[in-house]
NULO-781936 format. One line per field, with one value per residue (C-alpha): x, y, z. Coordinates in steps of 0.2 Angstrom, whole numbers, plus 5000, padded with zeros to 4 digits. Layout:
N
c1	[X ...]
c2	[Y ...]
c3	[Z ...]
***
This chain:
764
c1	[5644 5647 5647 5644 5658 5662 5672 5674 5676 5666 5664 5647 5644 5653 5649 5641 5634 5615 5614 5622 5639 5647 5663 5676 5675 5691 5693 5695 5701 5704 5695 5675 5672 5666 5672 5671 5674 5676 5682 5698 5709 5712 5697 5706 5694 5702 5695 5698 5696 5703 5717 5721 5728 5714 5725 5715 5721 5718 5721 5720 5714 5714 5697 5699 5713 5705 5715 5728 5728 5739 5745 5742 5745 5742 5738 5735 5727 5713 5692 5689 5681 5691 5680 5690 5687 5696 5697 5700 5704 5722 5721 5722 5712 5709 5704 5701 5694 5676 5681 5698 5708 5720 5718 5729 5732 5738 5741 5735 5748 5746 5765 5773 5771 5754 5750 5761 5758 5758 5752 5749 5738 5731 5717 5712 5694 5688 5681 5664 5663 5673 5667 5675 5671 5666 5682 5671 5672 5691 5701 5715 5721 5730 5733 5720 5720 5706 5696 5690 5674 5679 5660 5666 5653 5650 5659 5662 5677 5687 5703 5711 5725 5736 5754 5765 5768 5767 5749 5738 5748 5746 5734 5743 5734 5746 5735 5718 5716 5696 5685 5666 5654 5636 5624 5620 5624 5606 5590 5588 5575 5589 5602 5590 5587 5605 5616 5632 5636 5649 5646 5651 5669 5674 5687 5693 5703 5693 5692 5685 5671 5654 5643 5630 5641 5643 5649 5668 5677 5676 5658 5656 5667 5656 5657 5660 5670 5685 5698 5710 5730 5738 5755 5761 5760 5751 5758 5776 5786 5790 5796 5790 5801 5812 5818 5807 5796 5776 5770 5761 5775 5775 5756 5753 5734 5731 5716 5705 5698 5711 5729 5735 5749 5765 5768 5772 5775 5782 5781 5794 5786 5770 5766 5776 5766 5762 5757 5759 5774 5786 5801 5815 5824 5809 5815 5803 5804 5794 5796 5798 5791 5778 5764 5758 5750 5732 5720 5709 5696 5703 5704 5687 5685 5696 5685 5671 5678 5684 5700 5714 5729 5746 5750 5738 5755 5763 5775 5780 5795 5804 5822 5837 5840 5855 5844 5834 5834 5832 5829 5817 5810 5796 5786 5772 5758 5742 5745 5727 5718 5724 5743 5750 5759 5778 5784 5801 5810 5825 5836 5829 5814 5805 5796 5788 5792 5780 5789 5782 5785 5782 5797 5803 5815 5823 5835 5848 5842 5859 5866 5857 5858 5854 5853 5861 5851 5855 5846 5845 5845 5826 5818 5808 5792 5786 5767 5761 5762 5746 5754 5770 5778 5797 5798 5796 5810 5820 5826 5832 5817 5802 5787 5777 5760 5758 5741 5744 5739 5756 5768 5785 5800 5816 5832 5840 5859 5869 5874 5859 5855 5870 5860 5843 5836 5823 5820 5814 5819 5802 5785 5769 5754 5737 5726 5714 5713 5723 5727 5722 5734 5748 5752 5766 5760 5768 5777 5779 5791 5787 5770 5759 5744 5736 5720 5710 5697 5692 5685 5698 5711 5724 5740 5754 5772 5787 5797 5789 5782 5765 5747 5744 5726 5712 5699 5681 5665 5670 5655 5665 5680 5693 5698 5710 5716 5727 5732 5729 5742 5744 5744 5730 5716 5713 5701 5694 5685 5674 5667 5650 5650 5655 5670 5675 5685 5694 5701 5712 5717 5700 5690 5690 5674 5672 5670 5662 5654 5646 5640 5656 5657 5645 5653 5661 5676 5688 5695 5707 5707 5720 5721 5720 5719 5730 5717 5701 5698 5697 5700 5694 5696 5682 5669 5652 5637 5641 5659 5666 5680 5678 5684 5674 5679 5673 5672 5681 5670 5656 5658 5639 5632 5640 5654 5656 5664 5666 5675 5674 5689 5688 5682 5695 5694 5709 5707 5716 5731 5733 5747 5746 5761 5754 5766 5758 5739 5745 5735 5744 5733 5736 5732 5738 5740 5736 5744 5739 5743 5730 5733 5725 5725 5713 5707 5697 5683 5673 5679 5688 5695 5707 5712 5729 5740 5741 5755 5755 5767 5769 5766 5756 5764 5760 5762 5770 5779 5783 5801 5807 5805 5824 5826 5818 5829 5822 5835 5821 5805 5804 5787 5788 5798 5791 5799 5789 5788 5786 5784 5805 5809 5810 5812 5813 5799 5799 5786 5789 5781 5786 5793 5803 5817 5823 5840 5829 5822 5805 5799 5779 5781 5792 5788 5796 5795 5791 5803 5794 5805 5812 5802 5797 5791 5791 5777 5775 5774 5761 5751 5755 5744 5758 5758 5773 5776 5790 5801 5804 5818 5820 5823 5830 5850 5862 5868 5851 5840 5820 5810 5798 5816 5820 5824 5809 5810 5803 5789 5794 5780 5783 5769 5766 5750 5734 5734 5749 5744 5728 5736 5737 5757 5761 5771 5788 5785 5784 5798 5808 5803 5806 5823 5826 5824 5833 5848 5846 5844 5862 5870 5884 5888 5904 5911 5920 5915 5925 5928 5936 5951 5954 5972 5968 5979 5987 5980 5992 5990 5972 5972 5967]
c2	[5496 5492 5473 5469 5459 5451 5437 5431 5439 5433 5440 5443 5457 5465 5479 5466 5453 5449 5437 5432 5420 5406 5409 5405 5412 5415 5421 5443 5451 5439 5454 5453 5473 5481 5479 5487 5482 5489 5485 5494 5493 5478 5466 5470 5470 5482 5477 5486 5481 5473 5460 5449 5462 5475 5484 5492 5481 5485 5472 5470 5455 5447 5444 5427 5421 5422 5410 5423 5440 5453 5465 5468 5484 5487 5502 5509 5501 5506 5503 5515 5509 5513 5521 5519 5529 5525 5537 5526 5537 5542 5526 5533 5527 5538 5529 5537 5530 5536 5545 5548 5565 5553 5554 5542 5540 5527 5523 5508 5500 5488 5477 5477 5489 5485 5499 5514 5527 5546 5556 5556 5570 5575 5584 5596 5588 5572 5564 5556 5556 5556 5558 5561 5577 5573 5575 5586 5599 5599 5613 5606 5624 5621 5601 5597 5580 5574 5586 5577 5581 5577 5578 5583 5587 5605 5606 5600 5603 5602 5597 5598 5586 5593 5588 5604 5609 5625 5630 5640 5638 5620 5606 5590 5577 5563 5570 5569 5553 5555 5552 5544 5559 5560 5553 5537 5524 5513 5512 5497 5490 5487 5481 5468 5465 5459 5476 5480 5498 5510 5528 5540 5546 5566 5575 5586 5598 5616 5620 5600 5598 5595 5612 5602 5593 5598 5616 5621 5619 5641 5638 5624 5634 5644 5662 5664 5649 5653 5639 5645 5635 5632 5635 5617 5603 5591 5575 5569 5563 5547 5533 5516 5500 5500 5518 5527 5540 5540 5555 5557 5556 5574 5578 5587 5589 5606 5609 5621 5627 5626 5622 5603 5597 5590 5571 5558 5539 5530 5512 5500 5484 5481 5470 5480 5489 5508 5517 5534 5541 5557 5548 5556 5541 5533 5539 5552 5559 5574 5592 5603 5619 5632 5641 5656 5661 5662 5677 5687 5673 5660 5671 5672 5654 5651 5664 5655 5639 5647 5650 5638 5632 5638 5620 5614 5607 5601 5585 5570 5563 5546 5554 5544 5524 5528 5534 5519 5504 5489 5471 5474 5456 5449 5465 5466 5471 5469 5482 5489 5500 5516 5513 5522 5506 5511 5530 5539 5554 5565 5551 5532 5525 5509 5496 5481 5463 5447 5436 5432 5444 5458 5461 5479 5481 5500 5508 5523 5535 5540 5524 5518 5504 5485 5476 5461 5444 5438 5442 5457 5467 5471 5477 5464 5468 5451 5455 5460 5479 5489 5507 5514 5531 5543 5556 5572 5578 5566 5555 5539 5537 5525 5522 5505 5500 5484 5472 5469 5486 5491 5506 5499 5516 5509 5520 5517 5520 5532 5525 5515 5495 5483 5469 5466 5475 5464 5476 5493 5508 5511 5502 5512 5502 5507 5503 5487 5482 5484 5501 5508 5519 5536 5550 5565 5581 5595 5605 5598 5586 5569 5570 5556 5553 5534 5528 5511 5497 5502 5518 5528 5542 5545 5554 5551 5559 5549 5558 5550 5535 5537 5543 5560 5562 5552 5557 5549 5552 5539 5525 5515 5511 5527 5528 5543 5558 5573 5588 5606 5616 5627 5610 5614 5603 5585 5582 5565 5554 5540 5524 5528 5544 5558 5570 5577 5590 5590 5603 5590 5601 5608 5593 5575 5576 5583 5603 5598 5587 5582 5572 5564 5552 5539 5525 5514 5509 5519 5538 5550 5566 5582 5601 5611 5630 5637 5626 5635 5618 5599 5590 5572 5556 5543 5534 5540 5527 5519 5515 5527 5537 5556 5570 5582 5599 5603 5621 5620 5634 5624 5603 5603 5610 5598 5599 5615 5606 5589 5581 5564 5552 5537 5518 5509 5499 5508 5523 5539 5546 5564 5575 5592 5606 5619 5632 5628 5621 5607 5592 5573 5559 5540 5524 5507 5497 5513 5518 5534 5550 5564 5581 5598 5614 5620 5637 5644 5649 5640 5630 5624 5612 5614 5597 5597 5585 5568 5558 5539 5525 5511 5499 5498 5505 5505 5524 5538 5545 5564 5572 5589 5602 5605 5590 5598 5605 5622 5628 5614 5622 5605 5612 5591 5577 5559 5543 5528 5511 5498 5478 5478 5496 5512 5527 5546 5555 5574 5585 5601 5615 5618 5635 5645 5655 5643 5656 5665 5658 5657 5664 5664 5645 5644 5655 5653 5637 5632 5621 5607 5594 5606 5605 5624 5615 5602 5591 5597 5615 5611 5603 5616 5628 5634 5637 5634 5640 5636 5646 5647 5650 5655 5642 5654 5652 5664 5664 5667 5683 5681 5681 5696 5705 5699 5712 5715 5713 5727 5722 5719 5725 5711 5718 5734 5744 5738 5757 5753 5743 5749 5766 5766 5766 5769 5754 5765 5768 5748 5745 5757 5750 5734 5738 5748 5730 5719 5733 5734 5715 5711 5725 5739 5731 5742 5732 5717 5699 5691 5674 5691 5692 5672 5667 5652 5637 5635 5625 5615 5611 5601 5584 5574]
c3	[5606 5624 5630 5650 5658 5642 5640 5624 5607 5593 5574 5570 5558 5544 5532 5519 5532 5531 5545 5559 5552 5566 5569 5579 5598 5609 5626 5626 5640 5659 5668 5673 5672 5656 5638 5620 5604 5586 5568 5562 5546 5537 5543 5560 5577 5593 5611 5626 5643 5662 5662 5676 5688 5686 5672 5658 5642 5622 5613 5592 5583 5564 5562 5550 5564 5582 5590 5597 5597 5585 5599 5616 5628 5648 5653 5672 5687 5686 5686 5672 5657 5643 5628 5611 5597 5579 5563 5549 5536 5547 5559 5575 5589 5604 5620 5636 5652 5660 5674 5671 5665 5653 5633 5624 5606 5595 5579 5571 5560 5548 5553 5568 5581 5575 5589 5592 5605 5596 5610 5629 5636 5653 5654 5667 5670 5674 5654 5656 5639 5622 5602 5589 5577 5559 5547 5536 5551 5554 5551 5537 5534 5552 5548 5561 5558 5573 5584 5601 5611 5630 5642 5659 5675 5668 5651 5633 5629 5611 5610 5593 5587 5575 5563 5565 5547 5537 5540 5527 5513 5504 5508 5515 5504 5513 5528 5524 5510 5506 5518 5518 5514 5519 5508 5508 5496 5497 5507 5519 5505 5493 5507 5513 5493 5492 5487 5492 5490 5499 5502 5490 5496 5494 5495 5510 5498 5502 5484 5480 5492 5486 5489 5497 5509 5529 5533 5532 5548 5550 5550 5561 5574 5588 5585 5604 5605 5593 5592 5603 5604 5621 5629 5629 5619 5625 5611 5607 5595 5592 5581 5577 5581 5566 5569 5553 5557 5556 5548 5565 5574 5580 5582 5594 5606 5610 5621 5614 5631 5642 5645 5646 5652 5643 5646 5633 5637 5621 5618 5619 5611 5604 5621 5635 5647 5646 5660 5660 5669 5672 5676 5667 5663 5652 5634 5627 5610 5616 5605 5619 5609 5615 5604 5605 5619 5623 5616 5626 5620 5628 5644 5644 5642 5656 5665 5658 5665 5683 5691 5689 5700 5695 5701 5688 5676 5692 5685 5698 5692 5698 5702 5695 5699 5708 5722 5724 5738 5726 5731 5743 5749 5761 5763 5773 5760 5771 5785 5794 5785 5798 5796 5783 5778 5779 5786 5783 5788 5781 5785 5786 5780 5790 5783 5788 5784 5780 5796 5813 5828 5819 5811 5804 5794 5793 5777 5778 5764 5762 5757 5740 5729 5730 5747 5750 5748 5764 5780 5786 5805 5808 5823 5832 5840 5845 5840 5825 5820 5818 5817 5818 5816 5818 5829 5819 5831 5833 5818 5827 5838 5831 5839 5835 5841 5841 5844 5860 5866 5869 5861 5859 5858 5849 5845 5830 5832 5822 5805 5806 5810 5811 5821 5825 5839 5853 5867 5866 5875 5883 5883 5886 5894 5896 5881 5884 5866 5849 5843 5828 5826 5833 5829 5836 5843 5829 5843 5859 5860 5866 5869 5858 5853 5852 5844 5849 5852 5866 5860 5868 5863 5874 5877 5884 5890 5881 5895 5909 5901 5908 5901 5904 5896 5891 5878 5874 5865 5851 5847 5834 5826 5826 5807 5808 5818 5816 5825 5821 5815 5830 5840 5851 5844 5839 5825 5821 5810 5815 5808 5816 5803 5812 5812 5829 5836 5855 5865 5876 5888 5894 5892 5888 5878 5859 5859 5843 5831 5815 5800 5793 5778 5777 5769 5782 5774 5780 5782 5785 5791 5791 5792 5780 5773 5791 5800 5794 5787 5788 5773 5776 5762 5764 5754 5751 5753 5735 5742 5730 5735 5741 5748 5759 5766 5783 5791 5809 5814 5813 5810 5814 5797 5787 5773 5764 5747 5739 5726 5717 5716 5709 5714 5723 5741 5748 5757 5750 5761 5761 5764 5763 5760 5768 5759 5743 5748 5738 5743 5737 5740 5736 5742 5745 5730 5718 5702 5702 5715 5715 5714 5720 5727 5740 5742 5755 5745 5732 5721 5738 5725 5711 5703 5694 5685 5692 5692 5687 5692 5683 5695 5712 5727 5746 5747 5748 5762 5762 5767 5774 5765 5764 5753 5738 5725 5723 5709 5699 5704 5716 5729 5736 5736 5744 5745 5735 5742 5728 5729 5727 5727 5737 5726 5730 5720 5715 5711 5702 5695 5677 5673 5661 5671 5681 5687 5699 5713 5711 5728 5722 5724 5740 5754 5771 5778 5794 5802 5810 5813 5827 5844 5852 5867 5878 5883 5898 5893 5881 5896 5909 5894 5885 5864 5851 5837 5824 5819 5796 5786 5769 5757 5743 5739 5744 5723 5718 5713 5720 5701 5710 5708 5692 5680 5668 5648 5638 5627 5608 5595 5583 5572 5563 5569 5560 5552 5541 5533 5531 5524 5503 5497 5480 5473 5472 5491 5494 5481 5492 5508 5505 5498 5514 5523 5513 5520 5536 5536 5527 5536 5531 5514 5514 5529 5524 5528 5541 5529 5517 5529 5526 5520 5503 5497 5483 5470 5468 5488 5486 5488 5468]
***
């Protein structure tokens, strides 16, 4: 039952009701977006839908008491529609949002935590869809106790919850009470006539089943589809408030079609808020543990399904509190739509500040902790700040545009600001209106780039302070630029809905041009797949968010590959590693951080795990890759700027043997934050290139060099024990085990050779 921008929650039917009852009405959920309701257990109703601050909210409510509700949980930021799904034979509720990749599960409970969280799973696809599988169908020889049918763009896709406990052998009737059969208790005639009946309830015991009833769960499974168990778990384990332990405390969700990833984001009251997260200092109860690995049928599902990323399980992690810069006050939260918001390097982060003159604000990575609450020394630029960026090569040098069509150079000194800064090392005049925004050449050093109003791109020599080039061909707003890997193109991307490419050194005008995004709320644009590509984040003609892949061979034919996002008014900022083809891409006030790996050939995209935060953020800004602890399978690491916070965030790849270096992950690097040329070379026609070193430990052995184990036949040939044995020959055989299990029994035992106490030497 879906309800349009509901507002209020009213009881208006029950099982026995005839006609519609008065009631008592109270206000649901503060948010105007869509809302769902249902009856649960014990006369209880369960809403889901938008708080105040655009969080998806569930909520539970005593039906005879509406004045306030049981239980309330906040979820992401997000404009999904939650879709909740309750099995009340086990009292679980699934929800999951349309158009998200994120599978919750509760468990309704009758006192307080009225609502538990049992399981957290990310999916590989995007759900527009979700329904639950009759219990009839589940496969209680394997204590299934829910299966899940998850509608992607292309698929349906099972996944199978599950307790781990001794499969195959008893049934679990604590599991599976009975459950509501299929034959209806009346006809409408005698329900109208005033009858109240309840279907017949059967039993789920194999052997107690009626004959007529739905198939068993062996013949509802497609022959060509066999159930097949995952490598992770996808649930965790966890214990309600008091301490006791549900008996669903360590299901686990195993995605019958693919692999899902492991997360699990217990509950700390029954009104906190939950938002998914991988920050290892949240307490998880997860039951690390793997299954069997995947058959040859599921490798032709996954064949069936295409190829996957080995960065599909990727797992962003907020690193420890002892890194963080708390106490953040005054920031600036509506910066133009083209800054990037805050930017930081290996050593120093720059933010700005809420005050007149433009005010920035810059802290020392290398000194952690809580900052004072009196004034601190900021940078003033005297005019509000439109863009601002540090010098890949050099890390006390910011630039800052400002909206007075100036570009104000500061140096920050050694050790960092001691007092506030008012005049800049150099000031570069020539723009006639407010610039959009600037951006480093990658290997000359001190040549920039500025975008703005007046249509213009232009660059200019931080050496001599002058302009050394200006480009045109622009009709509208300039949403974003970015060099080409090599450094010898400029690619745009326009408000007027075309992506451009320029050749600055041979001409002022584009070499080339096409049809861009055509929403017009803003874009970015970077370089991609060794610059074969150009990966640009905008909004289609609905405003919803996309991505488009673009062919720099020919901009002119259109995109070659796209990808939904989501619905949000912030435009996503990408950054992509170009070691891995891991593109990261968030926005402005998200909660969530997007994930993929682009490939040069269809499917171009490969979405991955995201990560969630649990609160909005203004970005995320991207650091060296020398930061990264490789020794953890760290591919990223990125510095995230809360509303009070700045915390350092890793992303790592999951794997299992983490003492060799895992050199299919980490190739060489190059080393950008090192100039190859200078600005005047690059002019003059010359071409850098940077030089990469190895990121593998001296202490540590590549894993293509790693030893490798000999396979172990657990299992005896099929023809064994197909072969007839006479039961001397088991008897003997089995014998034969039990001594080769215990040993030599003629050796002694090492507790033989123990010395006693006399008897007398015990204690009464």
């Amino acid at each position: 039952m879906r309800y349009r921008d509901l507002q209020e929650v009213g009881v208006v039917w029950t099982s026995s009701a005839r006609r519609c009852k008065s009631t008592p009405c109270v206000q649901g959920h503060q948010g105007n977006r869509d809302s769902r309701v249902l009856w649960v257990k014990d006369d209880n109703l369960l809403t889901t839908g938008f708080n105040q601050m655009r969080q998806q909210e569930v909520r539970l409510w005593d039906s005879r008491k509406l004045s306030s509700s049981l239980s309330s949980l906040s979820l992401a930021t997000s404009n999904a529609t939650l879709i909740p799904l309750f099995d009340p034979d086990s009292g679980l509720l699934i929800v999951s949002g349309n158009g998200e990749s994120v599978i919750d599960c509760f468990e309704v409970n009758s006192g307080e935590p009225f609502l538990s969280q049992v399981s957290h799973c990310l999916t590989d696809l995007s759900t527009r869809g979700v329904a639950l599988v009759p219990k009839l169908a589940l496969d209680v020889s394997c204590c299934e106790v829910l299966r899940l049918m998850q509608l992607t763009d292309n698929f349906i896709v099972p996944i199978s919850y599950q307790v781990p406990r001794k499969a195959g052998q008893d049934f679990h009737a604590d599991l599976y009470p009975d459950t509501v059969g299929q034959t209806p208790a009346m006809t409408a005639e005698d329900w109208w006539k005033g009858d109240n009946k309840q279907v017949e309830r059967v039993s789920l015991h194999p052997s107690k089943r009626p004959k007529p009833a739905a198939p068993s769960a062996q013949e509802t499974k497609p022959k060509d589809l066999p159930r097949v168990k995952s490598k992770e778990v996808c649930g965790g384990a966890r214990g309600d408030k008091c301490g006791r332990q549900t008996r669903w405390s360590y299901s686990v969700c195993l995605c019958c079609c693919q692999e899902a990833s492991t997360s699990s984001s217990p509950l700390s009251s029954p009104s906190s808020s939950v938002a998914p997260s991988r920050s290892p200092s949240s307490t998880s109860g997860l039951s690390s543990g793997f299954l069997p690995s995947p058959s040859q049928s599921s490798r032709a599902i996954h064949s069936m399904l295409g190829p996957s990323s080995k960065f599909r399980h990727i797992q962003g992690a907020v690193l420890h509190r002892d890194a963080h810069i708390s106490n953040l006050r005054g920031l600036h939260l509506t910066t133009p739509g083209e800054c990037d918001g805050f930017c930081a390097n290996g050593r120093r982060v720059a933010v700005p500040l809420a005050i007149a003159g433009g005010q920035i604000a810059v802290f020392e990575l290398s000194q952690p902790g809580k900052l004072p609450d009196t004034a601190l020394p900021t940078i003033q630029n005297s005019v509000n700040v439109a863009d601002f960026c540090w010098d890949p090569f050099d890390t006390h040098k910011l630039v800052v545009a400002g909206d007075d069509a100036k570009i104000r150079v500061w140096r920050i000194p050694k050790g960092g600001l001691t007092e506030t800064l008012t005049e800049p090392e150099l000031v570069l005049r020539g723009h006639t209106e407010k610039i959009y925004s600037v951006k480093f050449h990658p290997h000359a050093s001190g040549l920039l780039a500025s975008s703005s109003y007046d249509l213009s791109v232009r660059l200019w020599s931080l050496e001599t302070g002058e302009e050394v080039k200006r480009l045109s061909g622009h009709q509208d707003q300039i949403f974003g630029m970015a060099w080409s890997p090599d450094g010898k193109l400029l690619a745009t991307v326009c408000k007027d809905g075309k992506v451009r490419l320029y050749d600055p050194r041979r001409s002022t005008l584009p070499v080339q041009e096409g049809p861009g995004p055509e929403g017009q709320r803003g874009a970015r644009v970077v370089w991609v797949c060794d610059g074969k590509y150009l990966l640009v984040s905008g909004f289609d003609s609905r405003s919803e968010r996309q991505l488009y892949l673009f062919s720099t061979e020919s901009l002119a034919s259109g995109s070659v590959a796209s990808a939904p996002a989501d619905v949000s008014p912030s435009t996503l900022i990408p950054f992509y590693d170009p070691d891995t083809s891991v593109l990261i891409l968030t926005g402005k006030g998200d909660t969530r951080v997007y994930i993929y790996e682009i490939v040069p050939e269809a499917p171009y995209f490969m979405e991955c795990s995201s990560f969630h935060s649990s609160e909005p953020h203004k970005g995320l800004c991207f650091l060296p890759k020398t930061e990264c602890d490789v020794c953890d399978v760290e591919v990223a690491r990125a510095i995230r700027l809360g509303k009070t916070t700045i915390e350092p965030v890793a992303f790592r790849v999951p794997r299992v043997k983490k003492e060799f270096f895992q050199d299919d992950v980490f190739p060489e690097t190059a080393v950008w934050w090192e100039a190859s040329l200078t600005a005047a070379a690059w002019l003059s026609g010359s071409n850098g290139q940077h030089r990469k070193i190895s990121l593998r430990p001296k202490d540590m052995t590549p894993v293509s060099e790693a030893p490798k184990e000999a396979p172990v036949r657990k299992y005896l040939p099929s023809s064994v024990y197909l072969e007839e044995k006479t039961d001397e020959q088991k008897k003997e055989e089995l014998l034969s085990a039990m001594v080769a299990k215990l040993g030599n029994r003629e050796d002694p035992l090492p507790q033989e050779s123990y010395e006693g106490v006399d008897e007398d030497e015990w204690d009464d």
